[in-house]
C-alpha positions as CSV (number, residue, x, y, z in Angstrom):
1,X,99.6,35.3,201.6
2,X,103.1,33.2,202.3
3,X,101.8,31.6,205.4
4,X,97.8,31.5,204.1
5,X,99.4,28.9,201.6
6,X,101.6,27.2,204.1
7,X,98.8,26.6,206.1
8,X,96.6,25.1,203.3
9,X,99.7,23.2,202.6
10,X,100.4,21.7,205.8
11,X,96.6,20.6,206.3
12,X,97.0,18.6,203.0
13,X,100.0,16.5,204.4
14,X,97.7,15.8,207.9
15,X,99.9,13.8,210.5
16,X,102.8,14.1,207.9
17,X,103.6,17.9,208.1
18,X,106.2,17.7,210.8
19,X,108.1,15.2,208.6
20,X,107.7,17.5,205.8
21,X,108.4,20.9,207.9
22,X,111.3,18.8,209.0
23,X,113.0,17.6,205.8
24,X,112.5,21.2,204.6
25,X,114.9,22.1,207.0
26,X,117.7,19.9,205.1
27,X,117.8,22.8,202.8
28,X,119.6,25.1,205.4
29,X,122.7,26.6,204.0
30,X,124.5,26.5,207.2
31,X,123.8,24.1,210.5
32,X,121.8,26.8,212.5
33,X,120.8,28.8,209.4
34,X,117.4,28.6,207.9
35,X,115.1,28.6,205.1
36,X,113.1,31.3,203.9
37,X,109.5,30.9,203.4
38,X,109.2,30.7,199.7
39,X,111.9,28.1,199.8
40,X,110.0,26.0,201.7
41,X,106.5,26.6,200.0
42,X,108.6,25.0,196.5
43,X,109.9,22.5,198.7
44,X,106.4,21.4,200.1
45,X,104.8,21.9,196.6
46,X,107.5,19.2,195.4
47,X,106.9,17.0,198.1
48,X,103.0,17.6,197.7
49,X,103.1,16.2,194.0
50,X,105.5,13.5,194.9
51,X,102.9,12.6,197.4
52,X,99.4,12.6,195.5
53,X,101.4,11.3,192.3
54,X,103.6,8.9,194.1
55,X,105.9,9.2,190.4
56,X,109.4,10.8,190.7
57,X,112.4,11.6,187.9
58,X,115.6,10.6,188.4
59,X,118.6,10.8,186.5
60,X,116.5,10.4,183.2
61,X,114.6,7.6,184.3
62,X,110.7,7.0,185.9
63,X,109.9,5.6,189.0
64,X,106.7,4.4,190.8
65,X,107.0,4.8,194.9
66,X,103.9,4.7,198.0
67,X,103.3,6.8,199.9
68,X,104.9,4.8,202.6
69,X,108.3,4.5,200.8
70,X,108.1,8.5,200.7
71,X,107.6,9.0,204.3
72,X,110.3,6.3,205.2
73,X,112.9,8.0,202.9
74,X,112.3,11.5,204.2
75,X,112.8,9.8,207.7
76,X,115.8,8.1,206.6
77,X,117.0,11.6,204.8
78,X,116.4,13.9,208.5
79,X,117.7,11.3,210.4
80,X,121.1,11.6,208.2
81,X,121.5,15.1,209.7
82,X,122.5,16.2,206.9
83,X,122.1,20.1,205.4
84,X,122.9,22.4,202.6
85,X,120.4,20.5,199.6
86,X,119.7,22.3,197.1
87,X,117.0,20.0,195.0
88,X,115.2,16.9,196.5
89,X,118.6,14.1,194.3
90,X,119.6,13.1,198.0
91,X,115.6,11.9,198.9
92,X,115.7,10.4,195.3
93,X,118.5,8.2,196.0
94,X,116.7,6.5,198.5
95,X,113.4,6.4,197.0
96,X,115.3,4.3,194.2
97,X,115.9,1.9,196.7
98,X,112.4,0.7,197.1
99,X,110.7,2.2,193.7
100,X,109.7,0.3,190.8
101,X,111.1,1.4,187.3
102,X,108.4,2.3,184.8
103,X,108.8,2.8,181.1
104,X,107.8,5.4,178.6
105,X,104.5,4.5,178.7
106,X,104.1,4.8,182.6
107,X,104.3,1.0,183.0
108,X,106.4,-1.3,185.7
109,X,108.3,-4.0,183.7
110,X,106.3,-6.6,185.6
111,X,102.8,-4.6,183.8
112,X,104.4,-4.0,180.8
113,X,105.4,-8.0,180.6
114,X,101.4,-9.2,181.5
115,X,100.2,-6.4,179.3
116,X,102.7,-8.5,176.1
117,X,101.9,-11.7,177.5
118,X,97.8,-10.8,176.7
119,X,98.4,-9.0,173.6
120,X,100.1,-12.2,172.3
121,X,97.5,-14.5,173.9
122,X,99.8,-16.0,175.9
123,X,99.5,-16.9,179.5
124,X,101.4,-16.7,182.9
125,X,103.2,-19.7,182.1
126,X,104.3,-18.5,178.6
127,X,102.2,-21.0,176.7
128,X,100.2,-20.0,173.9
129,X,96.4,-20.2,174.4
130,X,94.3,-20.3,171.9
131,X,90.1,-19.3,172.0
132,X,88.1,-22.9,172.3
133,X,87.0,-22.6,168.7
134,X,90.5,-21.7,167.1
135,X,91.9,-24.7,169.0
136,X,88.5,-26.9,168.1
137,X,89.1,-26.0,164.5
138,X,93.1,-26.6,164.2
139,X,92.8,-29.8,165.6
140,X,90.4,-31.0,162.8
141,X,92.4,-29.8,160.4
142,X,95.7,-31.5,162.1
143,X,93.7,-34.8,161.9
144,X,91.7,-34.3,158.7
145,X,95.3,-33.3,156.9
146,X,96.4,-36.9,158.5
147,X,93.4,-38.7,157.1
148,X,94.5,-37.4,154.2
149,X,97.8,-38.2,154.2
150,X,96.9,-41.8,155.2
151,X,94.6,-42.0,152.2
152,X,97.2,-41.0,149.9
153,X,99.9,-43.3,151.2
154,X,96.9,-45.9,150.7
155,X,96.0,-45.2,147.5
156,X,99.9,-44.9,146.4
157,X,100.2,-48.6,148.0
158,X,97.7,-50.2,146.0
């Protein structure tokens, strides 16, 4: 059943399975030790949802990644030669690196800022924009309310 699943597994990752057999193998508890099966099916189940959700935890906090940024740290993270992990922190650390920060709401500061900017009408530039007939109509009441004034200053004159 162990290696049925494995299989299904590794035909999900396609020409990124050795990568992923190979950054399993960081979890050896000893240099020339190794890792039993189910270790590496909860390792590859990790790395599977990493992969399709391209979202991670860290310390607290939410991060966005690629694909491309998750196959470059696992790279970076076998190439360290390093053994003995026992959850995925070390592959985290690296992902930071290149990850983008996302809110509560699952939002990148940079969406989070457009999404304001257009709930408060205001553009790119930070300038308030108005729709064509708002604007239309608080001109003519700026200049009516200066006719007006001009009247009254008129009338106070004379």
């Amino acid at each position: 059943m162990e290696h049925r699943e494995m299989a299904e597994i590794a035909a999900q990752f396609g020409h990124s399975w050795r990568l992923v057999y190979e950054y399993s193998d960081c979890f050896r508890q000893s240099e020339y030790g190794d890792v039993s099966i189910r270790k590496r099916l909860r390792i590859f189940r990790d790395l599977l949802s990493l992969f399709e959700l391209k979202r991670f935890k860290s310390e607290g906090k939410a991060y966005r990644t690629t694909w491309q940024e998750v196959l470059a740290a696992m790279t970076e993270t076998c190439n360290a030669n390093k053994w003995g992990f026992k959850n995925h922190n070390y592959l985290k650390t690296i992902l930071k690196k290149g990850a983008k920060r996302e809110s509560a709401e699952g939002m990148t500061a940079e969406e989070e800022k457009k999404r304001e900017a257009g709930r408060l009408g205001h553009s790119e530039a930070g300038t308030r924009e108005m729709p064509d007939g708002l604007a239309a109509h608080r001109a003519r009441t700026y200049i009516t309310d200066i006719i007006r004034g001009l009247e009254e200053k008129k009338k106070c004159e004379t």
